[in-house]
KOLVOFI-948313 format. One line per 4 residues: for each residue x, y, z of N, C-alpha, C. Coordinates in nm, 2 decimals, padded with zeros to 4 digits. Layout:
N
X,Y,Z,X,Y,Z,X,Y,Z ~ ...;
END
This chain:
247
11.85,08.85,02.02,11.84,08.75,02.12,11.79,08.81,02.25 ~ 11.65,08.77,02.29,11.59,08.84,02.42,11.61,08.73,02.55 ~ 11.75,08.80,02.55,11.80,08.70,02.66,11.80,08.86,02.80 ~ 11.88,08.79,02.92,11.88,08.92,03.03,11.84,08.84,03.16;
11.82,08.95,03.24,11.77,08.93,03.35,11.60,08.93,03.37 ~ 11.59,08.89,03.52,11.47,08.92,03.56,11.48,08.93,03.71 ~ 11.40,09.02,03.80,11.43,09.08,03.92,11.26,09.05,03.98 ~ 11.23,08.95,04.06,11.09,08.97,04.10,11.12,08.98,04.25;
11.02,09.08,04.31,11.00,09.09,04.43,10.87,09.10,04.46 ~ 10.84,09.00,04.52,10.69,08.98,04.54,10.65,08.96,04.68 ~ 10.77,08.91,04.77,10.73,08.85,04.88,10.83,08.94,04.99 ~ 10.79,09.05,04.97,10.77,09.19,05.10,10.94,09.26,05.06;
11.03,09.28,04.94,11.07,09.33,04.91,11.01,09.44,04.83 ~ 11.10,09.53,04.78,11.05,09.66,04.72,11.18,09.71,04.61 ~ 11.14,09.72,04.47,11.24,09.80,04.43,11.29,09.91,04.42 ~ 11.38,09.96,04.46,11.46,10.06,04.48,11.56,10.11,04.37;
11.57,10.29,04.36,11.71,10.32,04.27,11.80,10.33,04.34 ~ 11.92,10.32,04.28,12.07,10.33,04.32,12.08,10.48,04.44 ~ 12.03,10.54,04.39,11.98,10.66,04.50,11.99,10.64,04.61 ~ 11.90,10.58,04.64,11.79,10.55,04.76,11.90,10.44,04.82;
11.96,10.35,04.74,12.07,10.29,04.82,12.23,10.36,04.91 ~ 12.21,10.46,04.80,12.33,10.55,04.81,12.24,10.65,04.99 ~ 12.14,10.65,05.00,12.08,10.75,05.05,12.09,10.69,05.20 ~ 12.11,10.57,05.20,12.05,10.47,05.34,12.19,10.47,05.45;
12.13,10.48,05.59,12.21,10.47,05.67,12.35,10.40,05.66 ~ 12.47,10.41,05.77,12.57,10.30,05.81,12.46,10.19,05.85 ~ 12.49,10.05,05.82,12.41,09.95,05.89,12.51,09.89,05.98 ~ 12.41,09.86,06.10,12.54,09.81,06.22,12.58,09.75,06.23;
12.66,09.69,06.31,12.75,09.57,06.32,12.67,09.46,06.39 ~ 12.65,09.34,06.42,12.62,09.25,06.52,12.71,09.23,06.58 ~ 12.77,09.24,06.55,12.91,09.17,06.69,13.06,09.27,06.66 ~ 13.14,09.18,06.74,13.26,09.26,06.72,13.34,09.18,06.59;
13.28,09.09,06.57,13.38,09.05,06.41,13.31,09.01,06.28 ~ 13.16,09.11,06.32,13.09,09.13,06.20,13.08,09.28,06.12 ~ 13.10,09.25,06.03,13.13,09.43,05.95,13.02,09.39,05.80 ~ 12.91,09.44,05.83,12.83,09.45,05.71,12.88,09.58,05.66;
12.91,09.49,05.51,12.88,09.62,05.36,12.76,09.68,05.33 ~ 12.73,09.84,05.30,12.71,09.90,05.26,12.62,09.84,05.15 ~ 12.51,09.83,05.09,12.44,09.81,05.00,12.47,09.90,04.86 ~ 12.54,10.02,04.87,12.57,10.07,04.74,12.74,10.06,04.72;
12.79,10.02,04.82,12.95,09.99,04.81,12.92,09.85,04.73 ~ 12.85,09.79,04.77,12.84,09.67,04.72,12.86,09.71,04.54 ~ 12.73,09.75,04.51,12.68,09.78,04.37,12.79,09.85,04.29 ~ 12.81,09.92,04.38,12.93,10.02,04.31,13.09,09.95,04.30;
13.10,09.83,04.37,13.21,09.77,04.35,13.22,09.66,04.21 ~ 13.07,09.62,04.17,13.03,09.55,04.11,13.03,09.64,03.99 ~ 13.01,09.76,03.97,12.98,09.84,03.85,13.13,09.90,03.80 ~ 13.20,09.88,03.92,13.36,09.95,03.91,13.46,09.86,03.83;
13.43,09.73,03.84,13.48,09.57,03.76,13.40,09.59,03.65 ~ 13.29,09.56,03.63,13.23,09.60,03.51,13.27,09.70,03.43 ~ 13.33,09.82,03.46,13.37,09.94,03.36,13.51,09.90,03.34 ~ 13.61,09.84,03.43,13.75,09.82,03.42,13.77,09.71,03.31;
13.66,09.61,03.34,13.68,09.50,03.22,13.61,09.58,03.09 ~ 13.56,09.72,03.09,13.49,09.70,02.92,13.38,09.65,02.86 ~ 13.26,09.62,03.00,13.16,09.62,02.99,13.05,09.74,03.00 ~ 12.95,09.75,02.89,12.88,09.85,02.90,12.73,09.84,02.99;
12.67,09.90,03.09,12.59,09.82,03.17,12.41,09.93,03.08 ~ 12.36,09.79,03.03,12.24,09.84,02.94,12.13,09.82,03.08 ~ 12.08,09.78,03.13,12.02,09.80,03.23,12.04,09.76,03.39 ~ 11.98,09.84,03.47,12.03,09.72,03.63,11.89,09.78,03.70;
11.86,09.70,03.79,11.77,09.73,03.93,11.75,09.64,04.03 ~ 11.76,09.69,04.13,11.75,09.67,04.28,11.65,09.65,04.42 ~ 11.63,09.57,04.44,11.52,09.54,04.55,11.61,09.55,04.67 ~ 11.51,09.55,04.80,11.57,09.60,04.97,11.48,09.50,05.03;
11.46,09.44,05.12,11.38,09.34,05.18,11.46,09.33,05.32 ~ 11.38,09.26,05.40,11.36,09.26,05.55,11.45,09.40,05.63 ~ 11.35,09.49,05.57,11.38,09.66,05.65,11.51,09.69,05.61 ~ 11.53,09.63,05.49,11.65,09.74,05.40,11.77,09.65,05.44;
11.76,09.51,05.56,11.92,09.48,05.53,11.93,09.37,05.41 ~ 11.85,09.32,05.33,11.89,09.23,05.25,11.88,09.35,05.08 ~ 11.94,09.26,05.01,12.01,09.33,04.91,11.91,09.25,04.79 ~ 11.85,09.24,04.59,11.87,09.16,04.55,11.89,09.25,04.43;
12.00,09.20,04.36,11.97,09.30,04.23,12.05,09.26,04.11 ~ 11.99,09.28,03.98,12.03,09.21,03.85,12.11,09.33,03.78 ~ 12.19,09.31,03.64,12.31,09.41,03.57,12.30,09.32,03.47 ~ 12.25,09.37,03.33,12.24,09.35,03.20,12.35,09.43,03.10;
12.44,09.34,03.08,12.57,09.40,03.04,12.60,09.40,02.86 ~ 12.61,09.49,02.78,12.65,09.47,02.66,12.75,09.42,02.64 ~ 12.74,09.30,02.54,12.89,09.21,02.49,12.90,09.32,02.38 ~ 13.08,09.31,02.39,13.14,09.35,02.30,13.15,09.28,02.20;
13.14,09.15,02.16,13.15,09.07,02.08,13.02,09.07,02.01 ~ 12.95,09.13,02.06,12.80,09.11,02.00,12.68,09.20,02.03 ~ 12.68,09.25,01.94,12.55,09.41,01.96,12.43,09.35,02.00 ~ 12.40,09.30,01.92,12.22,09.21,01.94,12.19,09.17,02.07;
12.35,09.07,02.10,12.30,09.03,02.27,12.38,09.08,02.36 ~ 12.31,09.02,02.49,12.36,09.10,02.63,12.40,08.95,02.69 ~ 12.44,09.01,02.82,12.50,08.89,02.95,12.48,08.95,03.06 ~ 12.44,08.90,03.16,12.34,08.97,03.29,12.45,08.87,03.39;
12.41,08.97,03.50,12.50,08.91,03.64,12.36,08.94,03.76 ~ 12.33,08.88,03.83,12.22,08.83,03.94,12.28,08.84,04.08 ~ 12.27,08.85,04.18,12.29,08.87,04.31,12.21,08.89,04.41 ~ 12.25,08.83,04.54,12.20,08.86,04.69,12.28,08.88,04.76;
12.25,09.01,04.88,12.33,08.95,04.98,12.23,09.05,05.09 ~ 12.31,09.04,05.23,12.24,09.10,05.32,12.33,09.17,05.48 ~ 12.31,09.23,05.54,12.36,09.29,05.62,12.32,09.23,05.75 ~ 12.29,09.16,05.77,12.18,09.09,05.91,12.24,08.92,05.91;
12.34,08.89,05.84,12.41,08.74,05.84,12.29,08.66,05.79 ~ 12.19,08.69,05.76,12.06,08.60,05.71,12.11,08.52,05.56 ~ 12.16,08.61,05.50,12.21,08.57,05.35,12.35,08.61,05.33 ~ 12.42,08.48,05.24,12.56,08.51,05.22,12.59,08.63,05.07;
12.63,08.67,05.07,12.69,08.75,04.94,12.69,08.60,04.84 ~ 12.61,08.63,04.70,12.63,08.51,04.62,12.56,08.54,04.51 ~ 12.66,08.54,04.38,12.60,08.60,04.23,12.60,08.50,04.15 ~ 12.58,08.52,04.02,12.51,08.38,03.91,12.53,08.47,03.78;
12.56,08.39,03.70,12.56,08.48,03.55,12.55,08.40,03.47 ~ 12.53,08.46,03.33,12.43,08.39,03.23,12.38,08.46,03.11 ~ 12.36,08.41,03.04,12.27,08.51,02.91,12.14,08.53,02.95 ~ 12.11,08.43,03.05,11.97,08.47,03.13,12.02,08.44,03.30;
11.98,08.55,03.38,11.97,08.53,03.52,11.81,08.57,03.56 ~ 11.76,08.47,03.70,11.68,08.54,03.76,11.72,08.52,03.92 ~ 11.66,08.67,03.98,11.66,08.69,04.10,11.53,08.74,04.18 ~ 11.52,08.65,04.26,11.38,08.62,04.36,11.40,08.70,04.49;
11.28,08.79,04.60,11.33,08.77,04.69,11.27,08.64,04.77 ~ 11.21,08.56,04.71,11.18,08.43,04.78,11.33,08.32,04.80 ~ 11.45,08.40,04.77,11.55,08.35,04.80,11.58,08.29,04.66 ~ 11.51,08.28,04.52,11.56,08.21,04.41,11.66,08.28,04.32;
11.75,08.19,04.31,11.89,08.24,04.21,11.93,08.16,04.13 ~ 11.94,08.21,03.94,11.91,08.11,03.89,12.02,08.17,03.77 ~ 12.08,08.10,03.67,12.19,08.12,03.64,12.27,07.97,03.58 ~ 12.37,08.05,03.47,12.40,07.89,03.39,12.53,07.88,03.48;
12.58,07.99,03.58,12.70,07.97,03.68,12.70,08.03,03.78 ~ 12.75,07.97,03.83,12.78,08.10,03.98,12.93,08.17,03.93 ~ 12.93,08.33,04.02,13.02,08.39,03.99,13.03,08.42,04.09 ~ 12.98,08.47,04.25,13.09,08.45,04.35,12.99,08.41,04.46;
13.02,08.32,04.55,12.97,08.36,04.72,13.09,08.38,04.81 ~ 12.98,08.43,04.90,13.09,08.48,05.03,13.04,08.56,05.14 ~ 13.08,08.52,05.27,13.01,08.57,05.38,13.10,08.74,05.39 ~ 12.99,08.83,05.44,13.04,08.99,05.46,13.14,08.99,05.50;
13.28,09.04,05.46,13.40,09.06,05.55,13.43,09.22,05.49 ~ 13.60,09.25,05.50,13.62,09.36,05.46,13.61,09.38,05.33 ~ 13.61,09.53,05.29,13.61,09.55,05.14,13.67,09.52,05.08 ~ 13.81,09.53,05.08,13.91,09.45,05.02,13.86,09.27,04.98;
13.83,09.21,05.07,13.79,09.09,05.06,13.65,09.06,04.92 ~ 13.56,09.19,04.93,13.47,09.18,04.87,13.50,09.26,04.70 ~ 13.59,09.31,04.74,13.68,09.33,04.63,13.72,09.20,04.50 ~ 13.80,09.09,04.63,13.86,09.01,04.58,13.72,08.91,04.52;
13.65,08.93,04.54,13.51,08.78,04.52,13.41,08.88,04.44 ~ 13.42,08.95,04.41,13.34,09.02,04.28,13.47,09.06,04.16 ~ 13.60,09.05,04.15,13.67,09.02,04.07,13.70,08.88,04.04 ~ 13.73,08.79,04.13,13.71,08.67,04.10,13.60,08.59,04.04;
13.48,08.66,04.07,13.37,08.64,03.97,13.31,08.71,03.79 ~ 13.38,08.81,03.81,13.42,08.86,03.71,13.48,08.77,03.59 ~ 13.64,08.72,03.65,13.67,08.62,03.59,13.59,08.49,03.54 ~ 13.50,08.45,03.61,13.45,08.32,03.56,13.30,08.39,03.47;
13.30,08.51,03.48,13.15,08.63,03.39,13.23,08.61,03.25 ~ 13.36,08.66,03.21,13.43,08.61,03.06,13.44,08.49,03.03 ~ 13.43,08.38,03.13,13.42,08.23,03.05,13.32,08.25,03.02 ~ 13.24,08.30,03.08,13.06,08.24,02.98,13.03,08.37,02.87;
13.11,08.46,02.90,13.07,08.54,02.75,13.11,08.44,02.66 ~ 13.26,08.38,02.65,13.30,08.33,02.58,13.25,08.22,02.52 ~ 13.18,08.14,02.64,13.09,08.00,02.60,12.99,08.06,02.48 ~ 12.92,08.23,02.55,12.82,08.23,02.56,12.80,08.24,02.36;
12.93,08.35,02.33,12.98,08.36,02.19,13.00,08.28,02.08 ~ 13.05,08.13,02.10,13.05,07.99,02.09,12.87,07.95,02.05 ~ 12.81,07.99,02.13,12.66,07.90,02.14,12.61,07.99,01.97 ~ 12.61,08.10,02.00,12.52,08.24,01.90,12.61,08.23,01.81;
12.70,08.18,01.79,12.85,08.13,01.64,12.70,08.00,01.57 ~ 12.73,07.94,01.68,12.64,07.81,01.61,12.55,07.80,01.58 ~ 12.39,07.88,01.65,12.25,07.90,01.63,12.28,07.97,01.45 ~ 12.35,08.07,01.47,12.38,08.11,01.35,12.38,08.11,01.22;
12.49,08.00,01.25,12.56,07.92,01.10,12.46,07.80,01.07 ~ 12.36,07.76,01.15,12.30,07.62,01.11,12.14,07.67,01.07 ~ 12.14,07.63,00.96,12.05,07.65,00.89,11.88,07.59,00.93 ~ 11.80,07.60,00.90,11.70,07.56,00.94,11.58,07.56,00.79;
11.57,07.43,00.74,11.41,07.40,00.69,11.30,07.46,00.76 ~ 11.19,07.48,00.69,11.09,07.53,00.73,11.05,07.41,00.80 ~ 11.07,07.30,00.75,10.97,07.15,00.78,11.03,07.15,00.94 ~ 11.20,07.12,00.92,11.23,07.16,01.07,11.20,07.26,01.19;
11.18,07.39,01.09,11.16,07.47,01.21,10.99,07.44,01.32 ~ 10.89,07.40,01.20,10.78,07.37,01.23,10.79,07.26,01.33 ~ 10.86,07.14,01.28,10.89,07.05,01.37,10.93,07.06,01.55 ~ 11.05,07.20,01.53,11.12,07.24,01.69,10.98,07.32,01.75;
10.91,07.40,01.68,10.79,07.47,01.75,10.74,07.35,01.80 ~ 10.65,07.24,01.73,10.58,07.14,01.80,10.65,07.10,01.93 ~ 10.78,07.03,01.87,10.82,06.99,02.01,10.85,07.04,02.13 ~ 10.82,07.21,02.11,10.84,07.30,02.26,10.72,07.31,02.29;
10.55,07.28,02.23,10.45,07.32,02.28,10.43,07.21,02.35 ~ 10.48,07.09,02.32,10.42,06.91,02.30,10.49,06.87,02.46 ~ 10.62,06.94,02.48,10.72,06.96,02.61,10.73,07.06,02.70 ~ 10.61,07.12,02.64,10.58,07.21,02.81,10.63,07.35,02.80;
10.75,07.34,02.69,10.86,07.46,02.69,10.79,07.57,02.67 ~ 10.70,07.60,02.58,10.65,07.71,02.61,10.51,07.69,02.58 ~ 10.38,07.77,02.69,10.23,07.71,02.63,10.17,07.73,02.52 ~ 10.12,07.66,02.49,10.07,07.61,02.33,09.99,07.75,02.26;
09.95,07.83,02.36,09.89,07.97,02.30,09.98,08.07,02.25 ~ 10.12,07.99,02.27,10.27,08.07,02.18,10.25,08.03,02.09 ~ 10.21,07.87,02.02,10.24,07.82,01.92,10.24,07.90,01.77 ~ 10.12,07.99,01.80,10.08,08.10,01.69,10.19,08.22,01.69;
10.19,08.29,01.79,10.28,08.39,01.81,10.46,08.35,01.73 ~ 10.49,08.22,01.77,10.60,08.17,01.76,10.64,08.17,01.59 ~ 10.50,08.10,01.54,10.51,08.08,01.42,10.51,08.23,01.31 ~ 10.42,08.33,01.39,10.45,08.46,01.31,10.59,08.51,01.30;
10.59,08.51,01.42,10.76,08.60,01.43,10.87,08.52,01.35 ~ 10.85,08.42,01.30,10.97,08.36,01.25,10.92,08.33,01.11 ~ 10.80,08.26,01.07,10.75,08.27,00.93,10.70,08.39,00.84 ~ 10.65,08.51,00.93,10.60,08.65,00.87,10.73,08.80,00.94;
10.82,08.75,00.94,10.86,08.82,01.06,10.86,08.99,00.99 ~ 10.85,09.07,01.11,10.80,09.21,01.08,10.94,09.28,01.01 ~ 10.94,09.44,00.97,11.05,09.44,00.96,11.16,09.56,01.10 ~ 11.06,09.51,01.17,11.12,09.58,01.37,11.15,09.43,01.40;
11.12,09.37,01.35,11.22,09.23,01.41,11.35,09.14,01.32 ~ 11.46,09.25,01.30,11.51,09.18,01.21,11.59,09.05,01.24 ~ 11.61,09.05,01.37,11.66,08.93,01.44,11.58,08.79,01.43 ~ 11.44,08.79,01.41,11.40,08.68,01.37,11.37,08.62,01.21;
11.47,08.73,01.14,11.43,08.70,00.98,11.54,08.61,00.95 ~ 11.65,08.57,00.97,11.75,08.44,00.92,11.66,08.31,00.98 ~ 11.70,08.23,00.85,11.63,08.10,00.81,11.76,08.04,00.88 ~ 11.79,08.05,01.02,11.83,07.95,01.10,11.79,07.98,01.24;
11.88,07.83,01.31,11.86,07.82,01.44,11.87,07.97,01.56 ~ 11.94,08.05,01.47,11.96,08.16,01.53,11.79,08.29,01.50 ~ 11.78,08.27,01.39,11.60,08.33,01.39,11.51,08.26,01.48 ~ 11.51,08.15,01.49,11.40,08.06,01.50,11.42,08.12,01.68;
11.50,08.08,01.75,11.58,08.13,01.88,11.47,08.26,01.92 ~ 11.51,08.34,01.83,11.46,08.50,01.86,11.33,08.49,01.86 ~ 11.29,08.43,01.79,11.14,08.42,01.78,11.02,08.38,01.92 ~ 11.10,08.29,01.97,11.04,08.19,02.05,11.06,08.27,02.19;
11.23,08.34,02.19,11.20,08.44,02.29,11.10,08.56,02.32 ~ 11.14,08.63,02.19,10.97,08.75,02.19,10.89,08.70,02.22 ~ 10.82,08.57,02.20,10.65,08.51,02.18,10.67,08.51,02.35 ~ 10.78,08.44,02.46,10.76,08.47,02.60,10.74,08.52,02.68;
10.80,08.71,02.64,10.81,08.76,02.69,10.66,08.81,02.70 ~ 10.53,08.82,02.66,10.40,08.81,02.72,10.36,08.72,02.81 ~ 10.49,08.60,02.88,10.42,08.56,03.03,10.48,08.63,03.16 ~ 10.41,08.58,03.26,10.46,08.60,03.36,10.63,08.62,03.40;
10.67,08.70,03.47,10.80,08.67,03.49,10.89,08.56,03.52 ~ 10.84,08.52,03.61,10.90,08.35,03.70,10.90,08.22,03.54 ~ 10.76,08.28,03.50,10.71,08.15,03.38,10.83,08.22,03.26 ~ 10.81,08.38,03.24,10.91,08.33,03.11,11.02,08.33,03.10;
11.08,08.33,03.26,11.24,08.28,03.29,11.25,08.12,03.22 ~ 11.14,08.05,03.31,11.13,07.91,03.29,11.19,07.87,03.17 ~ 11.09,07.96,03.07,11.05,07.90,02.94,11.20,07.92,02.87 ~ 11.22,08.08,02.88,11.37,08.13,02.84,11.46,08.03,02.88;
11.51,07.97,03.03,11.59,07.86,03.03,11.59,07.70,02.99 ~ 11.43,07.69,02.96,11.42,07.52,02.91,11.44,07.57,02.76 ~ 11.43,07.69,02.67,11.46,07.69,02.53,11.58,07.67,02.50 ~ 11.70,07.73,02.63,11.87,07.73,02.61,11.86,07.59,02.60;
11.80,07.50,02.70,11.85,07.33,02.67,11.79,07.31,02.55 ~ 11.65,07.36,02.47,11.62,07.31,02.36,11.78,07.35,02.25 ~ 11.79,07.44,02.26,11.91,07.49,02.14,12.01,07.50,02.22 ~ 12.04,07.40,02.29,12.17,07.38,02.29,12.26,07.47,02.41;
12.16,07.53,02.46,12.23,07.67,02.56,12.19,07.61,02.70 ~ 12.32,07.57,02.75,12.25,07.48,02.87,12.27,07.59,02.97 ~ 12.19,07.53,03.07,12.15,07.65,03.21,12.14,07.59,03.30 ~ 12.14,07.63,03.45,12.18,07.60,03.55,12.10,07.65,03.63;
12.11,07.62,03.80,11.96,07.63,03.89,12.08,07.66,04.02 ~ 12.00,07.72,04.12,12.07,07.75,04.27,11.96,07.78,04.31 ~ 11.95,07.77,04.44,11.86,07.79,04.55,11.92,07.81,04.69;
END
């Protein structure tokens, strides 16, 4: 299942490693009852819940935008429940009161710095206060991160177990080229990976909803990032994996 994140910075952000976060000044206060967090306290509070609950973190990266006080960065986390797939957590926030602290999670997240956050939930917002506080709203988000593993476990139970005709599967291709879901120059791609499938792809070799799935993911990941979020989130409503939008 090539599900996960996506992290675009295109519009005067830069990505950065945990380093280079860890590396960066105290940022100031604006007033006397403003207390900006740390850009790696952040991360590192977020990666400290993540180890405590028993998540393994398979990839993460980080963007810095408007001269390092805004924050944006994605965390691609291995289910325990499930080797093949992952569950990603998405985020912004910023040190300059411009942006509130506010995450999204999903079997697919994307994060923009054009301000887009996209996600089948939110998992926490919240304006900068003390660490303690930010403590409490990246645990509390945590919590609602295991409802949707759990949904998410539920959905890949079902793709699964349901079988798929050839006549049908050909059928669901049509209707994703015919609806926009993905451009019709996949149509071929789509159809190899799931009718010829290689044997480095063994995820697309079951004669169900759960092959056919895999398939149509690989074939997107040759677009653009923004486009093969798109595509990745209108296939969840095709099979049944609904998704969600913030801005």
């Amino acid at each position: 299942m090539q599900n996960g994140s996506t992290l675009v910075a295109h519009c005067g952000a830069r990505k950065v490693a945990l380093a280079e976060l860890e590396a960066m000044p105290e940022p100031a206060a604006l007033g006397p009852r403003h207390r900006p967090l740390r850009h790696d306290v952040l991360v590192q509070t977020i990666r400290a819940e993540a180890g405590r609950r028993g998540f393994g973190i398979a990839k993460e990266e980080y963007a810095i935008g408007h001269q390092g006080a805004s924050l944006f960065g994605v965390l691609d986390f291995r289910c325990a429940f499930d080797a093949e797939s992952g569950f990603a957590l998405g985020f912004r926030s910023s040190q300059d009161q411009s942006l509130a602290l506010r995450g999204v999670a999903g079997a697919r997240v994307f994060v923009c710095d054009n301000l887009a956050l996209a996600g089948s939930s939110f998992a926490f917002r919240r304006k900068h206060t003390s660490g303690l506080a930010i403590e409490e709203a990246v645990r509390a988000g945590f919590d609602r991160y295991e409802q949707e593993t759990t949904k998410l476990a539920g959905h890949i139970a079902r793709l699964r177990e349901t079988p798929v005709t050839d006549a049908r599967a050909k059928e669901l291709i049509y209707d994703a080229v015919a609806a926009d879901v993905v451009p019709a120059r996949l149509l071929r791609p789509v159809h190899s990976y799931y009718f010829d499938p290689a044997d480095d792809r063994p995820d697309c070799a079951p004669r169900t909803l759960w092959g056919l799935h895999n398939s149509f993911t690989r074939a997107v990941q040759v677009l653009p990032p923004t486009r093969a979020w798109s595509a990745s989130s209108d296939l969840g409503r095709l099979f049944g994996m609904a998704g969600g939008l913030a801005n």
